[in-house]
C-alpha positions in Angstrom: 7.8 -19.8 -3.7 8.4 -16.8 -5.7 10.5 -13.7 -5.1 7.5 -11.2 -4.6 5.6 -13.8 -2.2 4.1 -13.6 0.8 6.5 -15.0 3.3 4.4 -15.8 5.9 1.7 -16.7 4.3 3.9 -19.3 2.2 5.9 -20.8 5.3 2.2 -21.2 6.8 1.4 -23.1 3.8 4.8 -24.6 3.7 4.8 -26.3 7.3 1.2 -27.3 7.2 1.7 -28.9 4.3 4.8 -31.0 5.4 4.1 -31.2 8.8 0.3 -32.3 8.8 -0.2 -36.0 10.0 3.1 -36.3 10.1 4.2 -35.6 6.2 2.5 -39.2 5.8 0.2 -37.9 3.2 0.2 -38.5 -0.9 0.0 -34.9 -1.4 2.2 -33.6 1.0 4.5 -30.9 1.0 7.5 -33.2 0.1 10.3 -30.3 -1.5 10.2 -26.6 -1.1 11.5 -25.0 -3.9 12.0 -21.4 -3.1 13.9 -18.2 -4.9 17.4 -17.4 -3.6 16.3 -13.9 -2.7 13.7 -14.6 0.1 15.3 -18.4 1.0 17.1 -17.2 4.0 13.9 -15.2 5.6 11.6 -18.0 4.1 13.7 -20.8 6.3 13.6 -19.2 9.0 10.2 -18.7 9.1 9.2 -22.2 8.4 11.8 -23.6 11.3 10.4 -20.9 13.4 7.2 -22.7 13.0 8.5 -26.1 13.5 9.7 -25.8 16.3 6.7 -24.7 18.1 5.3 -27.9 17.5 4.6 -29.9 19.8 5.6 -33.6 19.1 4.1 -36.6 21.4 1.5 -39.3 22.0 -2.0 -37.3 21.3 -3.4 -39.8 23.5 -1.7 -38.2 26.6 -0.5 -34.6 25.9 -1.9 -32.1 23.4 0.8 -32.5 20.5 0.9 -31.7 17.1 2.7 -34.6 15.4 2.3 -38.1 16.3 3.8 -41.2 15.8 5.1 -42.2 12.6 3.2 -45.1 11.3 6.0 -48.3 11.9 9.7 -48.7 12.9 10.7 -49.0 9.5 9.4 -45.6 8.4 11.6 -44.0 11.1 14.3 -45.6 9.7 13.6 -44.3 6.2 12.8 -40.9 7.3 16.0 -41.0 9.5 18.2 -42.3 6.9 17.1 -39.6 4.0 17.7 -36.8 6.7 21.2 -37.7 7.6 22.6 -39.1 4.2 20.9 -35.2 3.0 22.7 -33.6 5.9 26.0 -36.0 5.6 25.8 -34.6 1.9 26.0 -31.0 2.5 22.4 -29.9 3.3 22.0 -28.0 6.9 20.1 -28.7 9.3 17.5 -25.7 11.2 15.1 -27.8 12.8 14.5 -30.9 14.6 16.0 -33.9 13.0 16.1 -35.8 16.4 13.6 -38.5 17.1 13.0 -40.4 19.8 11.1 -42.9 19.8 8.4 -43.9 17.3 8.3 -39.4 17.2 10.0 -37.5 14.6 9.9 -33.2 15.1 9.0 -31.5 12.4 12.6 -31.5 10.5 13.6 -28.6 8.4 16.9 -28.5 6.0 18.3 -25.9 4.3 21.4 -26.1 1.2 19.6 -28.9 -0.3 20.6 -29.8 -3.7 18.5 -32.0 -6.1 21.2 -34.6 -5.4 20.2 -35.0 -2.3 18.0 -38.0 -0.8 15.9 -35.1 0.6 15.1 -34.0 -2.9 15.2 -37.3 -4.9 13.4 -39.1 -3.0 9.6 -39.4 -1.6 10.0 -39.1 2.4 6.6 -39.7 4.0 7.7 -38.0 6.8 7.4 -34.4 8.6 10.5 -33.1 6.7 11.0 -29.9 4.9 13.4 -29.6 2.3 14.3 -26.1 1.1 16.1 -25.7 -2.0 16.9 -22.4 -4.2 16.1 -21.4 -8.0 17.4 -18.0 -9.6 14.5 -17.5 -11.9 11.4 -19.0 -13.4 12.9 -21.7 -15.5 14.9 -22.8 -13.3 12.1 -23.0 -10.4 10.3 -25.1 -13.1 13.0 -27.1 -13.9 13.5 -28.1 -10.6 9.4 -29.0 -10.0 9.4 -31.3 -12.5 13.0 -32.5 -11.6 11.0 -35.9 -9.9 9.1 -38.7 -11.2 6.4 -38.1 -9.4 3.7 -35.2 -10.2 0.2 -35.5 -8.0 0.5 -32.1 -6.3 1.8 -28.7 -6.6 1.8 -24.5 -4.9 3.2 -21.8 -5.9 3.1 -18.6 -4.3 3.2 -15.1 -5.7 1.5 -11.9 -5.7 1.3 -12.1 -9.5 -1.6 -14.1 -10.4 -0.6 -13.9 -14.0 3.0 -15.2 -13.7 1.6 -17.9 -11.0 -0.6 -19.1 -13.8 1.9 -19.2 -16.4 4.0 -21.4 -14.3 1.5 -23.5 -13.3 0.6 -24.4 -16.8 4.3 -25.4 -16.9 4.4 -27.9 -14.0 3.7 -31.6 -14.5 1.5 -31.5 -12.3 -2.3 -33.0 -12.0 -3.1 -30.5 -9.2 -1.5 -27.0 -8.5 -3.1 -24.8 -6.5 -1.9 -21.0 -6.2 -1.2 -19.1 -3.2 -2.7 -22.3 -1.1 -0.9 -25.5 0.4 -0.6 -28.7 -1.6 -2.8 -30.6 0.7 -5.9 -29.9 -1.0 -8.3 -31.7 -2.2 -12.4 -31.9 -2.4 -14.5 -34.7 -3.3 -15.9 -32.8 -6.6 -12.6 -32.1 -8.0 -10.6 -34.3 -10.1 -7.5 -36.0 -8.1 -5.1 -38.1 -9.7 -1.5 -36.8 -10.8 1.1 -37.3 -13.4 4.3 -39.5 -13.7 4.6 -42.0 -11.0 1.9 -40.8 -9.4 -0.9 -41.4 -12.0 -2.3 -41.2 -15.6 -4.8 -38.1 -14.8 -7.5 -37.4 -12.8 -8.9 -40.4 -12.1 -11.1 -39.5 -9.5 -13.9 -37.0 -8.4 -15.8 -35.0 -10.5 -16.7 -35.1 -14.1 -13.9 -37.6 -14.4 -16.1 -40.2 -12.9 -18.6 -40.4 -15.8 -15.8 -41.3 -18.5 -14.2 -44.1 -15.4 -17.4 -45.5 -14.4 -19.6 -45.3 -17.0 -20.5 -46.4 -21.0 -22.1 -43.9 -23.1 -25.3 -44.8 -24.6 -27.7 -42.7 -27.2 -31.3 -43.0 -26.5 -33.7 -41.4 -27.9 -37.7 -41.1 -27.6 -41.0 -39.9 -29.5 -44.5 -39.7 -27.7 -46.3 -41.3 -30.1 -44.3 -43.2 -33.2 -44.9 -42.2 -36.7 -44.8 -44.1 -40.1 -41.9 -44.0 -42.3 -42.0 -43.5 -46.4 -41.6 -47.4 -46.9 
Protein backbone atom coordinates (compact mmCIF):
# COMPACT_ATOMS: atom_id res chain seq x y z
CA UNK A 1 0.00 0.00 0.00
CA UNK A 2 1.14 3.35 -0.94
CA UNK A 3 1.50 6.59 1.01
CA UNK A 4 -1.37 8.49 -0.90
CA UNK A 5 -3.83 5.34 -0.58
CA UNK A 6 -7.03 4.88 0.39
CA UNK A 7 -6.82 3.50 3.89
CA UNK A 8 -9.92 2.02 4.22
CA UNK A 9 -10.44 0.92 1.17
CA UNK A 10 -6.91 -0.95 1.32
CA UNK A 11 -7.46 -2.55 4.92
CA UNK A 12 -10.93 -3.74 3.28
CA UNK A 13 -8.90 -5.29 0.66
CA UNK A 14 -6.17 -6.24 3.08
CA UNK A 15 -8.37 -8.43 5.56
CA UNK A 16 -10.49 -9.90 2.96
CA UNK A 17 -7.82 -10.99 1.36
CA UNK A 18 -6.08 -12.77 4.33
CA UNK A 19 -8.87 -13.55 6.16
CA UNK A 20 -11.21 -15.15 3.45
CA UNK A 21 -11.56 -19.10 3.97
CA UNK A 22 -9.33 -18.80 6.41
CA UNK A 23 -6.00 -17.46 4.53
CA UNK A 24 -6.11 -21.19 3.11
CA UNK A 25 -6.13 -19.87 -0.38
CA UNK A 26 -3.11 -19.87 -3.24
CA UNK A 27 -3.64 -16.32 -3.84
CA UNK A 28 -4.10 -15.03 -0.57
CA UNK A 29 -3.16 -12.04 1.06
CA UNK A 30 -0.07 -13.64 2.64
CA UNK A 31 2.41 -10.12 3.47
CA UNK A 32 1.25 -6.63 3.72
CA UNK A 33 3.77 -4.49 2.59
CA UNK A 34 2.74 -0.95 3.49
CA UNK A 35 4.58 2.72 3.61
CA UNK A 36 5.92 3.91 7.03
CA UNK A 37 3.75 6.96 6.83
CA UNK A 38 0.14 5.51 6.85
CA UNK A 39 1.46 1.89 8.69
CA UNK A 40 0.29 2.89 12.03
CA UNK A 41 -3.39 4.14 10.86
CA UNK A 42 -3.32 1.20 8.15
CA UNK A 43 -2.87 -1.48 11.30
CA UNK A 44 -5.19 -0.34 13.03
CA UNK A 45 -7.62 -0.39 10.63
CA UNK A 46 -7.05 -3.89 9.52
CA UNK A 47 -7.07 -5.21 13.43
CA UNK A 48 -10.08 -3.13 13.86
CA UNK A 49 -11.58 -5.38 11.21
CA UNK A 50 -10.30 -8.49 12.52
CA UNK A 51 -11.50 -8.48 15.36
CA UNK A 52 -15.07 -8.14 14.49
CA UNK A 53 -14.92 -11.36 13.10
CA UNK A 54 -16.57 -13.76 14.15
CA UNK A 55 -14.56 -17.14 14.47
CA UNK A 56 -16.59 -20.65 14.95
CA UNK A 57 -18.21 -23.73 13.55
CA UNK A 58 -20.48 -22.21 10.58
CA UNK A 59 -22.42 -25.20 11.09
CA UNK A 60 -23.84 -23.90 14.39
CA UNK A 61 -23.29 -20.07 14.79
CA UNK A 62 -23.04 -17.51 11.98
CA UNK A 63 -19.06 -17.00 11.91
CA UNK A 64 -16.76 -15.72 9.67
CA UNK A 65 -13.70 -18.04 9.77
CA UNK A 66 -13.86 -21.64 10.17
CA UNK A 67 -11.85 -24.31 10.92
CA UNK A 68 -8.46 -24.62 9.68
CA UNK A 69 -8.24 -27.63 7.50
CA UNK A 70 -6.08 -30.38 9.93
CA UNK A 71 -4.18 -30.27 13.32
CA UNK A 72 -1.11 -30.01 11.65
CA UNK A 73 -1.89 -26.65 9.89
CA UNK A 74 -2.67 -25.13 13.41
CA UNK A 75 0.48 -26.12 14.33
CA UNK A 76 2.16 -24.41 11.38
CA UNK A 77 0.19 -21.40 11.55
CA UNK A 78 0.79 -21.33 15.40
CA UNK A 79 4.36 -21.87 15.20
CA UNK A 80 5.11 -18.93 12.30
CA UNK A 81 2.98 -16.51 14.59
CA UNK A 82 4.96 -16.97 17.74
CA UNK A 83 8.59 -17.63 16.41
CA UNK A 84 7.48 -13.92 14.34
CA UNK A 85 6.29 -12.49 17.59
CA UNK A 86 9.18 -14.33 19.83
CA UNK A 87 11.36 -12.37 17.11
CA UNK A 88 10.31 -8.91 17.61
CA UNK A 89 7.04 -8.55 15.55
CA UNK A 90 3.89 -7.24 17.70
CA UNK A 91 1.06 -8.60 18.03
CA UNK A 92 -2.67 -6.43 17.39
CA UNK A 93 -4.97 -9.04 16.88
CA UNK A 94 -6.00 -12.39 17.66
CA UNK A 95 -3.20 -14.90 17.68
CA UNK A 96 -5.15 -17.25 20.16
CA UNK A 97 -6.73 -20.35 18.92
CA UNK A 98 -8.63 -22.69 20.33
CA UNK A 99 -9.41 -25.50 19.05
CA UNK A 100 -9.28 -26.46 15.36
CA UNK A 101 -10.18 -22.12 15.09
CA UNK A 102 -7.61 -19.62 14.48
CA UNK A 103 -8.96 -15.50 14.81
CA UNK A 104 -8.04 -13.58 12.25
CA UNK A 105 -4.31 -12.69 13.50
CA UNK A 106 -2.70 -9.39 12.70
CA UNK A 107 1.15 -8.43 13.43
CA UNK A 108 2.71 -5.44 13.25
CA UNK A 109 7.06 -4.65 13.38
CA UNK A 110 7.56 -7.51 11.05
CA UNK A 111 10.80 -7.69 9.37
CA UNK A 112 11.51 -9.84 6.22
CA UNK A 113 13.44 -12.10 8.70
CA UNK A 114 10.68 -13.06 10.11
CA UNK A 115 8.78 -16.60 9.64
CA UNK A 116 5.73 -14.29 9.08
CA UNK A 117 7.43 -12.84 6.00
CA UNK A 118 9.67 -15.74 4.79
CA UNK A 119 7.43 -18.09 4.77
CA UNK A 120 3.95 -19.10 3.00
CA UNK A 121 1.31 -19.35 6.15
CA UNK A 122 -1.98 -20.71 4.83
CA UNK A 123 -3.56 -19.27 7.54
CA UNK A 124 -5.79 -16.12 8.53
CA UNK A 125 -2.62 -14.06 9.37
CA UNK A 126 -1.71 -10.56 8.43
CA UNK A 127 1.70 -9.53 8.35
CA UNK A 128 2.39 -5.78 8.15
CA UNK A 129 5.67 -4.63 7.26
CA UNK A 130 7.03 -1.03 6.26
CA UNK A 131 9.01 0.40 3.10
CA UNK A 132 10.26 4.18 2.87
CA UNK A 133 9.78 4.50 -0.85
CA UNK A 134 9.09 2.78 -4.14
CA UNK A 135 12.13 0.73 -4.42
CA UNK A 136 12.24 -0.41 -1.41
CA UNK A 137 8.34 -1.41 -1.47
CA UNK A 138 9.52 -3.41 -4.58
CA UNK A 139 12.28 -4.81 -3.20
CA UNK A 140 10.49 -6.21 -0.48
CA UNK A 141 7.48 -7.75 -3.05
CA UNK A 142 9.78 -9.69 -4.79
CA UNK A 143 11.80 -10.38 -1.55
CA UNK A 144 10.06 -14.28 -1.74
CA UNK A 145 10.30 -17.16 -3.98
CA UNK A 146 7.05 -17.26 -4.72
CA UNK A 147 5.13 -14.72 -7.20
CA UNK A 148 1.33 -15.82 -8.21
CA UNK A 149 -0.40 -12.79 -6.84
CA UNK A 150 -0.12 -9.16 -6.14
CA UNK A 151 -2.20 -5.35 -5.06
CA UNK A 152 -1.13 -2.35 -4.76
CA UNK A 153 -3.03 0.55 -3.78
CA UNK A 154 -2.67 4.17 -4.70
CA UNK A 155 -4.55 7.01 -5.96
CA UNK A 156 -2.00 7.37 -8.77
CA UNK A 157 -2.78 5.06 -11.44
CA UNK A 158 0.31 5.92 -13.22
CA UNK A 159 2.82 5.23 -10.46
CA UNK A 160 0.52 1.93 -9.49
CA UNK A 161 1.28 0.83 -13.01
CA UNK A 162 4.90 1.51 -13.01
CA UNK A 163 5.24 -0.63 -10.01
CA UNK A 164 3.33 -3.21 -11.12
CA UNK A 165 5.37 -3.66 -14.20
CA UNK A 166 8.09 -4.06 -11.56
CA UNK A 167 6.69 -6.93 -9.45
CA UNK A 168 7.38 -10.53 -10.22
CA UNK A 169 4.33 -11.14 -10.34
CA UNK A 170 1.85 -13.28 -12.82
CA UNK A 171 -1.18 -11.31 -11.48
CA UNK A 172 -1.33 -7.80 -9.89
CA UNK A 173 -4.31 -6.19 -9.72
CA UNK A 174 -4.52 -2.29 -8.70
CA UNK A 175 -6.56 -0.78 -6.13
CA UNK A 176 -8.32 -4.48 -5.69
CA UNK A 177 -7.49 -7.48 -3.31
CA UNK A 178 -5.22 -10.27 -4.46
CA UNK A 179 -7.88 -12.87 -4.38
CA UNK A 180 -8.98 -12.45 -7.77
CA UNK A 181 -9.37 -14.41 -10.41
CA UNK A 182 -11.98 -15.18 -13.47
CA UNK A 183 -12.15 -18.08 -15.56
CA UNK A 184 -11.16 -15.99 -18.91
CA UNK A 185 -8.11 -14.61 -17.50
CA UNK A 186 -4.80 -16.07 -17.52
CA UNK A 187 -3.74 -17.56 -13.88
CA UNK A 188 -0.52 -19.00 -13.13
CA UNK A 189 2.39 -16.96 -11.33
CA UNK A 190 6.07 -16.66 -11.29
CA UNK A 191 8.97 -18.27 -9.18
CA UNK A 192 7.76 -21.11 -7.07
CA UNK A 193 4.56 -20.55 -7.87
CA UNK A 194 4.64 -21.23 -11.71
CA UNK A 195 6.16 -20.70 -15.24
CA UNK A 196 3.33 -18.22 -16.49
CA UNK A 197 -0.12 -18.21 -17.05
CA UNK A 198 -0.87 -21.50 -17.54
CA UNK A 199 -4.43 -21.31 -17.29
CA UNK A 200 -7.61 -19.49 -18.63
CA UNK A 201 -7.86 -17.54 -21.42
CA UNK A 202 -5.91 -17.31 -24.64
CA UNK A 203 -3.28 -19.23 -22.75
CA UNK A 204 -5.23 -22.31 -23.30
CA UNK A 205 -4.92 -22.48 -27.09
CA UNK A 206 -0.87 -22.58 -26.94
CA UNK A 207 -1.41 -25.46 -23.62
CA UNK A 208 -3.97 -27.48 -25.16
CA UNK A 209 -3.66 -27.27 -28.63
CA UNK A 210 -1.21 -27.92 -32.02
CA UNK A 211 -1.32 -25.41 -34.65
CA UNK A 212 -2.26 -26.59 -37.96
CA UNK A 213 -2.43 -24.55 -41.53
CA UNK A 214 -5.35 -25.50 -43.62
CA UNK A 215 -6.27 -24.08 -46.38
CA UNK A 216 -9.22 -24.46 -49.03
CA UNK A 217 -10.44 -23.57 -52.72
CA UNK A 218 -14.14 -24.15 -53.99
CA UNK A 219 -13.28 -25.68 -57.02
CA UNK A 220 -9.37 -26.75 -57.66
CA UNK A 221 -7.45 -25.32 -60.53
CA UNK A 222 -4.66 -26.68 -62.75
CA UNK A 223 -1.12 -25.81 -62.28
CA UNK A 224 1.64 -24.75 -65.15
CA UNK A 225 3.05 -28.38 -65.17
Amino acid sequence: MLDDADIDAAASAGAFGSFLHQGQICIATSRHIVHEKVADAYVEALAERARRLPVGDPERDEVALGPLINDKQMQRVTRIVEETIAQGARLVAGGTPHGPFYPATVLADVTPSMPAFSEEIFGPVAPVVTFADDDQAIALANGTEYGLSAAIHSRSLGRAEQLAARVHSGMVHINDMTVNEESPAPFGGQGSSGNGNHFGGVANLDLFTEWQWRTSRPVATPFPF
